[in-house]
C-alpha positions in Angstrom: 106.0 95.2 112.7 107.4 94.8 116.1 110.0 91.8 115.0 111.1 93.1 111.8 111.4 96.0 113.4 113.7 94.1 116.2 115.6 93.2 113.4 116.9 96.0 111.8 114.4 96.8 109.1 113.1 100.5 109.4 109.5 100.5 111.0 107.7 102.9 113.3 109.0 102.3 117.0 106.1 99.7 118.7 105.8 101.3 122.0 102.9 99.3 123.4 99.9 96.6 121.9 96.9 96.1 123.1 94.6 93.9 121.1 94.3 95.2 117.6 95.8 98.9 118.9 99.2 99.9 118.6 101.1 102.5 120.3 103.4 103.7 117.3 106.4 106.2 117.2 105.3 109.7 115.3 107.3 110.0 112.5 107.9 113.3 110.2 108.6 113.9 106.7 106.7 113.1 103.4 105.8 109.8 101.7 107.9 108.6 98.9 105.0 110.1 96.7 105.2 113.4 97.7 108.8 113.9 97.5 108.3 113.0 94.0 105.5 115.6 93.5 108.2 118.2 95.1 111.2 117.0 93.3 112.6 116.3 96.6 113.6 112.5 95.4 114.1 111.5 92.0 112.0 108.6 90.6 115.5 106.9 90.1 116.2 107.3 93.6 112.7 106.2 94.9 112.9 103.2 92.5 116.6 101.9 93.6 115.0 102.6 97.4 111.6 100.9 97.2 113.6 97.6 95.5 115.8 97.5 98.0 113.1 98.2 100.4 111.5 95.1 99.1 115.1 93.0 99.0 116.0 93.7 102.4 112.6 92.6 104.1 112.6 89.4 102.2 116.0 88.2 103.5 115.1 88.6 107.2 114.3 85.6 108.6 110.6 84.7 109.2 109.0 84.8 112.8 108.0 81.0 112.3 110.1 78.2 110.5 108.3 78.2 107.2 109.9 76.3 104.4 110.9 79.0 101.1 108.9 81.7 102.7 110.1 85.3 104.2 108.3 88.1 105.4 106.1 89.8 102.9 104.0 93.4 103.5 101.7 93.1 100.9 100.9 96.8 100.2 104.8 98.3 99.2 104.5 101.1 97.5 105.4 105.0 98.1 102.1 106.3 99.8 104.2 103.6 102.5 107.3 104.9 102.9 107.8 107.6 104.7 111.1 109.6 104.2 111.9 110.7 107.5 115.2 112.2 109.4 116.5 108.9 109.9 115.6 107.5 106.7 112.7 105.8 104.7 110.3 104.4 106.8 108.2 101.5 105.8 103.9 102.0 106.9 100.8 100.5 106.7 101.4 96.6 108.0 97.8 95.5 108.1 98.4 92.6 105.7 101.7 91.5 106.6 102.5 87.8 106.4 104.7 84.7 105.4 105.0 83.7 101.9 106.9 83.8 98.8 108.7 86.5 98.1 107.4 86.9 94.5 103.8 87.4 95.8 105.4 90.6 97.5 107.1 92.1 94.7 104.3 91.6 91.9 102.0 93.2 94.7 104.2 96.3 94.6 104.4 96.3 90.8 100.8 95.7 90.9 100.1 98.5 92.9 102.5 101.1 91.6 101.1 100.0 87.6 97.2 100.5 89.0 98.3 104.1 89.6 99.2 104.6 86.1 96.5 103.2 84.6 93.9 104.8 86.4 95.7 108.2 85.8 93.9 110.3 89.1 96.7 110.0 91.9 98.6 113.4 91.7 102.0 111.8 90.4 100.2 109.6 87.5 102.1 111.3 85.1 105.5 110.3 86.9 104.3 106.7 87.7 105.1 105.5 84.0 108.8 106.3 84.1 109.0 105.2 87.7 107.2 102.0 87.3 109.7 101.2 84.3 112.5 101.6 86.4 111.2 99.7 89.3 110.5 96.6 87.4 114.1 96.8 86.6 115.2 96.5 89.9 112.6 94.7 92.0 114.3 91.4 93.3 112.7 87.9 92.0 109.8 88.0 89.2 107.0 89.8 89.8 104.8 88.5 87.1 105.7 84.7 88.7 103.0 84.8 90.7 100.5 87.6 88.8 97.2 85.6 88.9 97.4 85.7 92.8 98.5 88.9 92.9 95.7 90.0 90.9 93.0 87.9 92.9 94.7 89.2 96.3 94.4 92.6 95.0 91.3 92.2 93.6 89.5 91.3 97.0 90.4 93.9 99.1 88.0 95.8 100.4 89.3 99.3 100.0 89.6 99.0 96.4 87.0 101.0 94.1 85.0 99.6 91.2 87.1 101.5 88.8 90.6 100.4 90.3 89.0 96.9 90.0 88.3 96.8 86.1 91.5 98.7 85.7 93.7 95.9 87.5 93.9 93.7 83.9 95.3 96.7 82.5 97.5 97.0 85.4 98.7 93.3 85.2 99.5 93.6 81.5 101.9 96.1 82.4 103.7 93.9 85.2 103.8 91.1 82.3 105.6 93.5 80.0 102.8 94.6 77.9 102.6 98.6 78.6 
């Protein structure tokens, strides 16, 4: 967080690490979810900013020479992005690494399709119409690299029972098949 952050891309100020703790920058405003629950942003709008979210951290340079891979988050989606006075602010960097970029942006699609097929996050009935315009935009393929996406997914730990037998249903959306 602390080198994209050095370069440009819009993270939480790293005050101070120690160990596994982090001494972060407050930040203030909503996520990109809730400002669609409000109306405040337009799913257009979120869409066009979570893509180019996504483009922008996958051109920066990686910390280490790694042939053909950038910097990828691995959970980019708008419960982590914060819209704040000085813009939107990207979260939650626990499983941030190298790798292709494609890995990334199916993750997102992933992510952003689960919550339409499960239907139970306050802004399912947006997520559709949102999801359909952010796999228009998202950079690269995101069903290039679906089966990894899906096994990625699929193993961490946070993830319920039902939001496990619902990822198939998910990934069929990524691959076109909504």
């Amino acid at each position: 967080m602390a080198y994209v952050g050095s370069l440009g891309y819009p993270v939480p100020q790293v005050f101070e690490t120690r160990g596994n703790e982090m001494v972060l920058e407050r930040l203030y405003g909503p996520t990109m979810a809730q400002a669609f629950a409000t109306g405040d942003l337009t799913l257009e709008a979120g869409a066009e900013m979570l893509a180019d979210l996504l483009r922008s951290l996958h051109e920066l340079p990686p910390w280490q020479e790694s042939p053909g891979d950038c910097v990828l988050h691995l959970d980019l989606h708008p419960e982590n992005v914060l819209l704040t006075g000085r813009g939107p602010v990207v979260i939650d960097w626990c499983n941030a690494r190298l790798g292709e970029a494609d890995l990334d942006t199916g993750l997102s699609a992933l992510i952003v399709a689960q919550v339409a097929v499960d239907g139970t996050h306050p802004i399912a009935a947006l997520v559709g119409e949102f999801f359909e315009t952010l796999l228009s935009l998202l950079p690269g393929d995101p069903a290039r690299l679906l089966d990894e996406v899906v096994d990625f997914r699929a193993g961490q730990l946070k993830l319920s029972g039902q939001e496990i037998d619902g990822l198939a249903e998910a990934a069929a959306w990524v691959r076109g098949g909504r």
